[in-house]
C-alpha positions as CSV (number, residue, x, y, z in Angstrom):
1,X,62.1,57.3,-11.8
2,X,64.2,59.9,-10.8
3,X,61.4,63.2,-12.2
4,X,59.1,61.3,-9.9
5,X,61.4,61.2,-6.9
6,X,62.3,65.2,-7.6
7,X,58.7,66.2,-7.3
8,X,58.0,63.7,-4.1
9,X,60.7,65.3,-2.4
10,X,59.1,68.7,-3.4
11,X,55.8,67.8,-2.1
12,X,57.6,66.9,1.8
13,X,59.5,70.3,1.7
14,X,56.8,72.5,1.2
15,X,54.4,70.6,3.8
16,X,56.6,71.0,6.4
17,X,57.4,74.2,5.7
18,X,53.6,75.0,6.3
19,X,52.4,76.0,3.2
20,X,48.9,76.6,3.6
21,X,46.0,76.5,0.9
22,X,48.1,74.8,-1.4
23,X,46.8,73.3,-4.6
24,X,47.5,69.7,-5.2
25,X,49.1,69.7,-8.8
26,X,49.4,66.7,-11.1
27,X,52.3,64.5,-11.1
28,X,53.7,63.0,-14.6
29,X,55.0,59.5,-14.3
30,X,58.0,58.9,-16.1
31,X,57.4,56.8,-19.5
32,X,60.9,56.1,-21.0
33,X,63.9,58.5,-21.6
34,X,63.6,60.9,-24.2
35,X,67.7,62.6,-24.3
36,X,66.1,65.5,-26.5
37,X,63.7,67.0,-23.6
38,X,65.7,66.3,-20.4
39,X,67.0,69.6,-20.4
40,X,63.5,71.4,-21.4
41,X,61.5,69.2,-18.1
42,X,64.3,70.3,-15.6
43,X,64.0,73.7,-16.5
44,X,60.2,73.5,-16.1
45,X,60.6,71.8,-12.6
46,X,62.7,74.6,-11.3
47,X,60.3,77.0,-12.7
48,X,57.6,75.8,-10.7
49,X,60.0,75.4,-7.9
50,X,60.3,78.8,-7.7
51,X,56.6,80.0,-8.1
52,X,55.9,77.7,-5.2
53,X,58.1,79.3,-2.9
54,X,57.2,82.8,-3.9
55,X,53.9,81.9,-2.8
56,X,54.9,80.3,0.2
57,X,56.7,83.3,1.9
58,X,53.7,86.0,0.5
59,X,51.4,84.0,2.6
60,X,53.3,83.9,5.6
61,X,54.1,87.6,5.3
62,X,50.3,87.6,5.4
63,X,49.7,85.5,8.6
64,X,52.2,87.5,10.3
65,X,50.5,90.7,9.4
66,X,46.8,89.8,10.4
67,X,49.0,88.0,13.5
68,X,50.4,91.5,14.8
69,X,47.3,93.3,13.9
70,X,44.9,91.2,15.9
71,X,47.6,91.6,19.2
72,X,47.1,95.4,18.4
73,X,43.2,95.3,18.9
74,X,43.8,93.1,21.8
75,X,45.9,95.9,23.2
76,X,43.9,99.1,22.5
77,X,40.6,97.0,24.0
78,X,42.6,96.3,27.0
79,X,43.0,100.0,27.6
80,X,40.2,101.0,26.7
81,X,38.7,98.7,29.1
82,X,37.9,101.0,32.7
83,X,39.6,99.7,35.7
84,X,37.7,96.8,37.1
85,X,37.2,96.2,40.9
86,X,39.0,93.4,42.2
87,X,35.6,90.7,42.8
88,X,34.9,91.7,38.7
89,X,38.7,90.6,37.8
90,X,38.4,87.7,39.9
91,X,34.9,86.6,38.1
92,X,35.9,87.4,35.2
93,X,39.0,85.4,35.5
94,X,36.8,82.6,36.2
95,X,34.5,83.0,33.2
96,X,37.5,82.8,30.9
97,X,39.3,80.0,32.6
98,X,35.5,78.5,32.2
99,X,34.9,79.2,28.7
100,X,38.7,78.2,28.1
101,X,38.3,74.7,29.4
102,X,35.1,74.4,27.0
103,X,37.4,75.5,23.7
104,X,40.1,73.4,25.0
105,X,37.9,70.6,24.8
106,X,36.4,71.5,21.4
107,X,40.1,72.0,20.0
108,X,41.1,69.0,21.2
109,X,38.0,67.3,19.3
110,X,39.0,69.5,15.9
111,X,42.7,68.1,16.5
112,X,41.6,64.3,16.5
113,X,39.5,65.2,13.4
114,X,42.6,66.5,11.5
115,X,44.7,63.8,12.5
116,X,42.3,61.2,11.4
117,X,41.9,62.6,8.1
118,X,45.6,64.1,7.8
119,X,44.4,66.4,4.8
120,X,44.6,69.9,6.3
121,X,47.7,71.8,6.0
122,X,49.5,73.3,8.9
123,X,49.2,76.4,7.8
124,X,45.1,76.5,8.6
125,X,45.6,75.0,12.0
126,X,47.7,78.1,12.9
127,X,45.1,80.5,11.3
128,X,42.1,78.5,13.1
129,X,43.9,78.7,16.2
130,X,44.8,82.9,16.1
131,X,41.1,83.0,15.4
132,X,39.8,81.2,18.5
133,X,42.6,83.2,20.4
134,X,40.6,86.8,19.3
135,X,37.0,85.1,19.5
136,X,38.3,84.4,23.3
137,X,39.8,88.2,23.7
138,X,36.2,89.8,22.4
139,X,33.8,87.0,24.5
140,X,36.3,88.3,27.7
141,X,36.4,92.0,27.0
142,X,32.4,91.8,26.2
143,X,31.9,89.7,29.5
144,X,33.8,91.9,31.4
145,X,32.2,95.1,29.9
146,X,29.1,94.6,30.0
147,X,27.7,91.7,32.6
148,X,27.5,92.5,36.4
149,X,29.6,90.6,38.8
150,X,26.5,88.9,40.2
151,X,25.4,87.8,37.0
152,X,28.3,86.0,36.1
153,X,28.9,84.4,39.6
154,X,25.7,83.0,39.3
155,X,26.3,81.8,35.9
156,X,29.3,80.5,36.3
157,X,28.4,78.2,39.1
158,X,25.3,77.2,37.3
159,X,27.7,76.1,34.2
160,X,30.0,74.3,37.1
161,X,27.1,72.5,38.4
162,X,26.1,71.3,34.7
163,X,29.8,70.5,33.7
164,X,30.0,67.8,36.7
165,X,27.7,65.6,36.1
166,X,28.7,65.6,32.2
167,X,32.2,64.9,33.2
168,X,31.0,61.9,35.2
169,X,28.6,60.5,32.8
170,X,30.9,61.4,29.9
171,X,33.7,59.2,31.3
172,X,31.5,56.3,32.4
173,X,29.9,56.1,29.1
174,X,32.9,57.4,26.6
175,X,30.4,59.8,24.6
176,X,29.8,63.1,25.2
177,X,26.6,64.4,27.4
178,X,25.0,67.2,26.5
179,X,22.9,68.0,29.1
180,X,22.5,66.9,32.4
181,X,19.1,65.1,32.5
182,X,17.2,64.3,35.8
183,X,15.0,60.3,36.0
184,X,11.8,61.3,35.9
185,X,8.8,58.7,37.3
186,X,7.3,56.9,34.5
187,X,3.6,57.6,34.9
188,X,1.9,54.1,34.9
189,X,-0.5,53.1,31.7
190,X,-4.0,52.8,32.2
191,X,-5.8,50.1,30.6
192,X,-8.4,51.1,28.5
193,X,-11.1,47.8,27.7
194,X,-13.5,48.2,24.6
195,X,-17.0,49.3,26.2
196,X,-18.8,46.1,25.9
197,X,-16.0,45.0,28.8
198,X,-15.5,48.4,31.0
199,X,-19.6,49.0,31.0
200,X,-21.3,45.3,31.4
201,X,-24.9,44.0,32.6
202,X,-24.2,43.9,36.2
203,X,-26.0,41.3,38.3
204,X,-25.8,40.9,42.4
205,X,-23.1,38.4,43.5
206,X,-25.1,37.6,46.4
207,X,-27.4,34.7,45.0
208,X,-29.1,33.8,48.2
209,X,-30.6,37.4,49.0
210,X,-31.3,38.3,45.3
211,X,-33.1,34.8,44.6
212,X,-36.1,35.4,41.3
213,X,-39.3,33.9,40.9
214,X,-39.7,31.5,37.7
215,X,-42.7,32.8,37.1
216,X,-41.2,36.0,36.9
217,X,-38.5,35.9,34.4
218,X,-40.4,36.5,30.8
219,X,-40.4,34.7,27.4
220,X,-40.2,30.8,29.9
221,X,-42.9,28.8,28.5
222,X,-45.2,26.7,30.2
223,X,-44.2,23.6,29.5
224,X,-40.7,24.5,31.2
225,X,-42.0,26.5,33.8
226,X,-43.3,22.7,34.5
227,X,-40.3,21.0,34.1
228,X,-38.8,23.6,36.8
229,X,-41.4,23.0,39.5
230,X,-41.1,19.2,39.0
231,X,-37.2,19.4,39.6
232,X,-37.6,21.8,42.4
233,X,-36.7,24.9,41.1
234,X,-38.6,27.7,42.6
235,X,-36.3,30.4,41.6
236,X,-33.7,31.6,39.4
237,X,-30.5,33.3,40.4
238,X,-29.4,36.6,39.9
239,X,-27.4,35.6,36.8
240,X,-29.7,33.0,35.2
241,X,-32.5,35.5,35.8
242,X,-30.9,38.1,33.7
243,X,-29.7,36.1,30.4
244,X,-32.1,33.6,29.8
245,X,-34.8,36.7,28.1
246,X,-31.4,38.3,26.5
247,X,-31.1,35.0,24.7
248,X,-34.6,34.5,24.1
249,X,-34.8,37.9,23.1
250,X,-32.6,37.3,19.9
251,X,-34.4,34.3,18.6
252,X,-38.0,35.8,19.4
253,X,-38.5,35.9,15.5
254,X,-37.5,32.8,14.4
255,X,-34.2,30.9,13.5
256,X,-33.6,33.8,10.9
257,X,-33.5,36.8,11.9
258,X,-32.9,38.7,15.7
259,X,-34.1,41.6,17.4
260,X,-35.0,44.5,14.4
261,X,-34.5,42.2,11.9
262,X,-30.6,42.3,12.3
263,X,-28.0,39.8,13.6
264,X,-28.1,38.9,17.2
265,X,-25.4,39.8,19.5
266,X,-22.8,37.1,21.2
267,X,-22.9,37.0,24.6
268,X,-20.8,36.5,27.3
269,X,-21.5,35.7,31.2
270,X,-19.0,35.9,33.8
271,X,-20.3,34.2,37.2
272,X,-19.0,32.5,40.0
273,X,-19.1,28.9,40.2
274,X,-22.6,27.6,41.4
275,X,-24.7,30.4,40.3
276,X,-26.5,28.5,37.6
277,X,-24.4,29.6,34.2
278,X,-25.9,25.9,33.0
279,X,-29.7,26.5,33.3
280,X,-29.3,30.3,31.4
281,X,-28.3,28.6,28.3
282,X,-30.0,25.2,28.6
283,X,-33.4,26.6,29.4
284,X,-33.6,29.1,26.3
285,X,-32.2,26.8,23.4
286,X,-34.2,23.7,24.2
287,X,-37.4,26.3,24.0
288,X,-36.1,27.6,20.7
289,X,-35.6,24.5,19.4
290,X,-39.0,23.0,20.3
291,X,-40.3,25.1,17.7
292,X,-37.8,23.5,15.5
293,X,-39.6,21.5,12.1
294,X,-36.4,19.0,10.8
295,X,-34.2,17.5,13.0
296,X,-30.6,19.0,12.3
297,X,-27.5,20.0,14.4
298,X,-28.7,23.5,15.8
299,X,-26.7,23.6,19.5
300,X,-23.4,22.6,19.7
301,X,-22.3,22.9,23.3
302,X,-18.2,22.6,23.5
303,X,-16.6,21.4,26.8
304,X,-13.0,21.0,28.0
305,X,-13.0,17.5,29.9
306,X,-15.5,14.7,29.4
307,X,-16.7,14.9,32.6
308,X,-17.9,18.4,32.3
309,X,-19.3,17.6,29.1
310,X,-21.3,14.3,30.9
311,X,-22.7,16.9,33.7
312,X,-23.9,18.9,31.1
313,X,-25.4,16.4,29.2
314,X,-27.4,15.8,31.8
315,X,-28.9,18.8,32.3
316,X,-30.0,18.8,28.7
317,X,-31.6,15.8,28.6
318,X,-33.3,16.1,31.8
319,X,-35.2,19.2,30.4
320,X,-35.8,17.8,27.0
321,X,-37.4,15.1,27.8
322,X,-41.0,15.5,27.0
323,X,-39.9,17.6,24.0
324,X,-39.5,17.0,20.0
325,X,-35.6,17.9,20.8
326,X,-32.8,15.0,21.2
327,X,-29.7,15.8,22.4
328,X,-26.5,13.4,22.0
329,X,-23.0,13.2,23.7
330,X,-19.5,13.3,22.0
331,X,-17.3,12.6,24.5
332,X,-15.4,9.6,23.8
333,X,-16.6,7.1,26.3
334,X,-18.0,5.2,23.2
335,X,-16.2,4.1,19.7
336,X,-16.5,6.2,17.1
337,X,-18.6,4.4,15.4
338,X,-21.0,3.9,18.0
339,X,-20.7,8.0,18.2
340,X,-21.7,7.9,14.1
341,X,-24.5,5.7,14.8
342,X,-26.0,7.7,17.1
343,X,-25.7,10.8,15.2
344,X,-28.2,9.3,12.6
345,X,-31.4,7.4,11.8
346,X,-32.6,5.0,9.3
347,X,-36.6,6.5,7.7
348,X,-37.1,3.6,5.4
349,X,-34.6,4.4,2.9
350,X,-33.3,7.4,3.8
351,X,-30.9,8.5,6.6
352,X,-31.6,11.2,8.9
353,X,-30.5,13.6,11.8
354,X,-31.0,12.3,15.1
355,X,-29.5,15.5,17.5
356,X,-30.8,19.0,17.6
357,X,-28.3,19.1,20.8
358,X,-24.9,17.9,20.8
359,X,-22.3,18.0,23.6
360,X,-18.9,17.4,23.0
361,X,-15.2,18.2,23.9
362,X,-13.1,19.5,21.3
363,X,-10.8,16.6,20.5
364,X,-13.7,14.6,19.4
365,X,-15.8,17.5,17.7
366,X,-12.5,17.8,15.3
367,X,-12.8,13.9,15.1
368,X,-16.1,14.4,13.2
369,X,-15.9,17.2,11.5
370,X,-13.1,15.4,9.7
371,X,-14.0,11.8,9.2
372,X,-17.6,11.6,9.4
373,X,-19.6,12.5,6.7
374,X,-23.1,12.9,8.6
375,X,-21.9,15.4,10.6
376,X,-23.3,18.5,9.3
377,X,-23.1,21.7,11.4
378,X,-24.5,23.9,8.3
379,X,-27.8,24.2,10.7
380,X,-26.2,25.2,13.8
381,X,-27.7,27.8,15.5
382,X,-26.3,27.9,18.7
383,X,-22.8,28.1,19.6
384,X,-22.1,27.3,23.4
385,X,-18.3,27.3,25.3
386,X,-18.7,26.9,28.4
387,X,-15.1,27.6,30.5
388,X,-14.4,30.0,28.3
389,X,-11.1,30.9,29.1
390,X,-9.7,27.3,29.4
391,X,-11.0,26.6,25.9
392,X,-9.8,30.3,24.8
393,X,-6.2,29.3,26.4
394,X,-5.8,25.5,24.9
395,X,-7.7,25.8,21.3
396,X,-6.8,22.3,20.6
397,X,-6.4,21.8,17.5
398,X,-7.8,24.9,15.9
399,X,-11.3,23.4,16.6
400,X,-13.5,26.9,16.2
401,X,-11.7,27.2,13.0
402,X,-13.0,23.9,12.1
403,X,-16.3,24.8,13.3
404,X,-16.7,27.9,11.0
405,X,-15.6,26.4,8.1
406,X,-17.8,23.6,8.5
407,X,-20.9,26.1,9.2
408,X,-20.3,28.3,6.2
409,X,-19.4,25.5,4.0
410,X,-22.8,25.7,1.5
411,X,-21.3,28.6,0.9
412,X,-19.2,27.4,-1.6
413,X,-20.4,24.4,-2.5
414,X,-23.4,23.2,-5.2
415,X,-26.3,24.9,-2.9
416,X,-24.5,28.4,-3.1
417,X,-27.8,29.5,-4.7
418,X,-29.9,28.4,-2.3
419,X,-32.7,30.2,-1.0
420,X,-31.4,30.1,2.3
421,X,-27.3,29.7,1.8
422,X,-25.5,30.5,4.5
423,X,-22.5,33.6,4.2
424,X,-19.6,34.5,6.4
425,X,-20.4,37.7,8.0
426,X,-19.3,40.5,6.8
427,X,-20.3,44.3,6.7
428,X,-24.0,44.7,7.0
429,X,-26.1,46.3,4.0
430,X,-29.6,45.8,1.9
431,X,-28.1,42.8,0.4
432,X,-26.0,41.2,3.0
433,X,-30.0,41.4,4.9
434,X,-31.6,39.8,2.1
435,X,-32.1,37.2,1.8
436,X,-32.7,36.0,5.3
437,X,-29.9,33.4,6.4
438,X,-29.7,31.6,9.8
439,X,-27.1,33.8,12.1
440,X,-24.9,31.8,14.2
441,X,-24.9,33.1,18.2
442,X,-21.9,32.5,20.1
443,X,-22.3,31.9,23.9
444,X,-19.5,32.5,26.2
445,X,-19.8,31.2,30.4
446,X,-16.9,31.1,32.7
447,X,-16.1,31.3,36.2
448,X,-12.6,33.6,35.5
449,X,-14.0,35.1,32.1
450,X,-10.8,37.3,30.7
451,X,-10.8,40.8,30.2
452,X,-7.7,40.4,27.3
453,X,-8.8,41.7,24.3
454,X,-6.3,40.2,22.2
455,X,-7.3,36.6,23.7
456,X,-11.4,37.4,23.2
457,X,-10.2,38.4,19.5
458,X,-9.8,34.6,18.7
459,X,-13.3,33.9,19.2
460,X,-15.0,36.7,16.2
461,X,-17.2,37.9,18.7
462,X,-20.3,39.8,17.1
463,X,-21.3,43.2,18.9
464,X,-20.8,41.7,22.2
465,X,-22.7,42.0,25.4
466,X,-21.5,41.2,28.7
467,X,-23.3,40.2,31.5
468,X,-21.1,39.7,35.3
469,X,-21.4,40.1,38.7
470,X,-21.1,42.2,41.7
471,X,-18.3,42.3,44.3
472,X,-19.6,44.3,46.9
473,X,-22.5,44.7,49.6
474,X,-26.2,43.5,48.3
475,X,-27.5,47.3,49.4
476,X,-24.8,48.9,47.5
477,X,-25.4,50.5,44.2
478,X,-22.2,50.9,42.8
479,X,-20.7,47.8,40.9
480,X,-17.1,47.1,40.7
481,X,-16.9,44.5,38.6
482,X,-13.1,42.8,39.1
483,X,-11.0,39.9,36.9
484,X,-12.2,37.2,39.2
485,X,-15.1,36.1,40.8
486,X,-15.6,34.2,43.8
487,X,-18.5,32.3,45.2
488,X,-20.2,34.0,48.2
489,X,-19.1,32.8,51.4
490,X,-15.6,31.2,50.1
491,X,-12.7,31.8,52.2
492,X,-9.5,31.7,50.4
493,X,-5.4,31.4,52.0
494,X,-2.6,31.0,50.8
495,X,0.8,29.8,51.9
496,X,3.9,30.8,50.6
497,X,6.4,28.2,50.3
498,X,9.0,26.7,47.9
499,X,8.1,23.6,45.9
500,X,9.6,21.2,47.2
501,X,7.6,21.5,50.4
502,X,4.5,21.2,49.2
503,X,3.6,18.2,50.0
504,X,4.7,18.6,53.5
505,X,2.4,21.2,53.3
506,X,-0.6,19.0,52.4
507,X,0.5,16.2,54.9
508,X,0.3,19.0,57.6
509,X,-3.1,20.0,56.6
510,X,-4.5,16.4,57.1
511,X,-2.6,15.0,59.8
512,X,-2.4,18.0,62.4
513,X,-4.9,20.4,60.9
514,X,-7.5,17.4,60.6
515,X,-8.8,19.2,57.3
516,X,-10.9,16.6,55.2
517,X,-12.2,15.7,52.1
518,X,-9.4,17.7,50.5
519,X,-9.7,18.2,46.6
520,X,-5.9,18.7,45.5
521,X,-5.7,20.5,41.7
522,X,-2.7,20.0,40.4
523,X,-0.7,21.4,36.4
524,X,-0.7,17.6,34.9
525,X,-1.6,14.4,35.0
526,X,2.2,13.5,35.4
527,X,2.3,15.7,38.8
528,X,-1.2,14.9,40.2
529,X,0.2,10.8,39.8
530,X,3.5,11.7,41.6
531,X,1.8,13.3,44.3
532,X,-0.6,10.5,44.7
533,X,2.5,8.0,44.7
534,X,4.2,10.0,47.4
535,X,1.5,10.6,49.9
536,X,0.7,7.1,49.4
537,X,4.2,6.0,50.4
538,X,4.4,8.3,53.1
539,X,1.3,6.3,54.9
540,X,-1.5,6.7,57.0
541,X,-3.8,9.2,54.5
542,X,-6.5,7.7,52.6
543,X,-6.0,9.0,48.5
544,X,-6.7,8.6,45.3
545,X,-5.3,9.5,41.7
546,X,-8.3,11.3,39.7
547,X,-6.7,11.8,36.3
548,X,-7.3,11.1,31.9
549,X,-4.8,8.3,33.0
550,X,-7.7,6.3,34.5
551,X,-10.9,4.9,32.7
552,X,-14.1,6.7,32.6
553,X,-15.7,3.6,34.9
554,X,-12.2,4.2,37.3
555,X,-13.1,7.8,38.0
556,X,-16.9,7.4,38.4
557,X,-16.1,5.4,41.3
558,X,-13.6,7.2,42.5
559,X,-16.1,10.5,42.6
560,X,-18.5,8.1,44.5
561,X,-16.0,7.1,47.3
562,X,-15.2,10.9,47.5
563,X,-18.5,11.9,47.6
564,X,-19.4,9.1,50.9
565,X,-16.1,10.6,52.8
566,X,-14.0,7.3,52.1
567,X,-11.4,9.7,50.9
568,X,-9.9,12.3,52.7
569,X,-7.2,13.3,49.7
């Protein structure tokens, strides 16, 4: 214990004596007392003692040396120097009190450094800081020989003018700023839509000056051309005009194959409300389907409510009757098993398909798909969403996925060597081509049709094509086609308010503005019942709750009394 105190002590002289570049050397713990080599390890300590210290003083005879020689050169540069004018001195002055700021700073960041690690000898610092001392003495004898006082008045307030800022930001922050960076405007991204969206099949907006002859629009057979006159139709609008032969178009050749022998394309129509989106698909699929030889599930037409859905329905049955095509409703006013029945038909033994056409909403389409058996949508030809975007933003319960899985379920099952099997797309080639199978054609109608490619994505659109309307003049040729479209002659308002004077709002529009019928749409169910409990306590307005909450029988009537004027809310 006491060698190892000896050489501990040893360590703390030389250190603060300064000793610089000093080798750490290795340190012997004592093991035990040995009487024969005491005197032989003392001997050998002083020894080194005194190497130590002969070293110590040789260096510092050396620092002093290169100290006194440096503070020479200093000297004979400062008279060699030529006598500066009195502005040089004084910017020169300022250049060095500059640049001596700058290494103060990077000293002072050197000094934190060495104290954090505490490893580097005294002796260095001293040596580092003679250096910077003679890299300052040649920067201020080469400034002052050899830059114009101009020059470095400019520079020197440029550097002030840098150096402010930094201090600021460098003392709100706590880290150092390199460079004084100015906000620059953030140019604003431009969206960029896939071309089927930015470059669509534009139609006129104005329906009642661009009305089209029935007998005009090509591919209509006869038989419906009849079916039109005897309802009163004389002529098409803009819209229906225009995708009724696109549709027709694909199925010219058959259930199998489309235009060129290939797959036909998806489409999409975007149309205001009233410009007869139900007669361009309802017209072409019954006369596809009239040349139909078995009765199987071909058109499935998938509706948000059930009373879209009944409207619907009624429009398909109105133009197939006369025809080989049925058409059936899933919408839940029935049981399920009434649904089941209807879905199928006793042939003596045998059971058969009794719908070429079903409508449905999608809570009920995943209801058969699942638990009944007969419905088979491995046939289906015809893939119809109508309000698009309501159906795109809800997708209750996953029902397309159902859908497709249902369609290209012979895929895997016993008949996956069927003639006719049917495949998931994929990649088209000779083989994928050949054998023919029957493509299924997705057809997209809303009044608000998105232009969100990521929300379109959902739906595995194939190569489609778009088909919207115009907002502008009838005369003018250039369309701009925008998000939403509005029938013609609707005026639109809007009042801001907060919420909770909403229905002081409404009130005011009935009682003073003397505005009536008034259709109020409302987020839920929950608010369109506490609205209808409130106005109903406040008195003297005739309303009604329209709502799932009520019956199908309940909301047919009250449609009725709206309809007559017996209800102004």
């Amino acid at each position: 214990m006491q060698y190892g105190g000896v050489f501990l002590k040893l360590g703390q002289k030389l250190f603060e004596r300064g000793a610089p570049e000093m080798s750490l050397f290795l340190v012997n713990r004592y093991l035990g007392d040995d009487e024969d080599g005491v005197m032989s390890k003392v001997s050998h300590s002083q020894a080194l003692l005194t190497k130590l210290q002969q070293k110590v003083k040789q260096k510092q005879r050396q620092s002093l040396a290169k100290q006194r020689e440096w503070t020479g050169e200093e000297e004979t540069e400062q008279q060699e120097v030529p006598s500066e004018t009195k502005d040089e001195k004084r910017s020169s002055e300022k250049h060095q009190q500059q640049q001596q700021k700058k290494r103060r700073k990077s000293k002072a960041e050197v000094l934190l450094d060495a104290d954090s690690n505490n490893s580097e000898p005294a002796g260095k610092k001293k040596r580092k800081g003679a250096a910077d001392q003679k890299q300052r003495s040649q920067e201020s004898g080469q400034s002052a020989a050899g830059v114009s006082p101009e020059s470095r008045g400019c520079e020197t307030e440029r550097e002030q003018e840098v150096e402010e800022p930094n201090r600021d930001s460098s003392a709100a922050t706590g880290f150092r700023v390199l460079g004084g960076f100015e906000s620059r405007p953030v140019n604003k991204v431009k969206r960029v839509l896939p071309q089927w969206l930015a470059e669509p099949d534009v139609f006129h907006r104005d329906i009642k000056c661009n009305l089209v002859p029935v007998s005009s629009v090509s591919g209509v057979s006869a038989q419906l051309l009849r079916k039109l006159e005897a309802n009163g139709i004389q002529h098409f609008f803009p819209g229906t005009a225009e995708v009724i032969p696109a549709i027709l178009e694909g199925a010219q050749h058959g259930h199998l194959i489309g235009r060129g022998g290939y797959r036909p394309r998806d489409l999409c129509v975007s149309a205001p409300t009233g410009s007869g989106k139900t007669l361009s698909f309802v017209i072409p699929v019954i006369q596809v389907l009239m040349e139909r030889t078995v009765c199987e599930i071909r058109a499935l037409a998938v509706l948000p409510t059930k009373e879209l859905a009944q409207q619907v329905y009624k429009v398909f049955a109105s133009y197939a009757e006369g025809t080989p095509v049925k058409v059936v409703m899933l919408g839940g006013q029935r049981s399920f098993a009434a649904e089941c029945a209807s879905l199928s038909e006793q042939r003596g033994s045998a059971s058969c398909n009794a719908a070429d056409v079903v409508v449905v909403t999608p809570g009920r389409l995943v209801d058969h798909i699942s638990k009944n058996p007969a419905f088979c949508l491995e046939h289906l030809r015809f893939l119809i969403i109508d309000e698009a975007d309501r159906m795109i933003d809800s997708m209750h319960q996953s029902w397309l996925t159902q859908v497709l899985k249902a369609v290209y379920r012979s895929a895997a099952g016993p008949e996956a060597r069927a003639l006719f099997r049917r495949t998931e797309p994929a990649c088209i080639t000779a083989a994928s081509l050949s054998p023919g199978q029957t493509p299924l054609q997705k057809l997209l109608f809303s009044a608000t049709l998105t232009q969100n490619p990521e929300k379109l994505q959902q739906l595995g659109l194939h190569q489609p094509q778009l088909f919207s309307s115009v907002h502008g003049p009838s005369g003018s040729t250039t369309a701009v086609v925008d998000r939403f479209d509005f029938p013609q002659g609707l005026a639109e308002f809007y009042v801001p308010c907060t919420m909770n004077k909403k229905p002081l709002l409404i009130l005011h529009f009935i009682l003073y503005l003397k505005l009536r019928p008034i259709l109020c749409f409302t987020n839920s169910r929950e608010t369109a019942h506490r609205l209808y409990r409130l106005v109903q306590l406040f008195g003297g307005v005739q309303a009604a709750e329209f709502s799932s909450r009520l019956s199908p029988g309940e909301r047919k009537n009250t449609l009725k009394d709206f309809e007559q004027g017996k209800i102004q809310l």
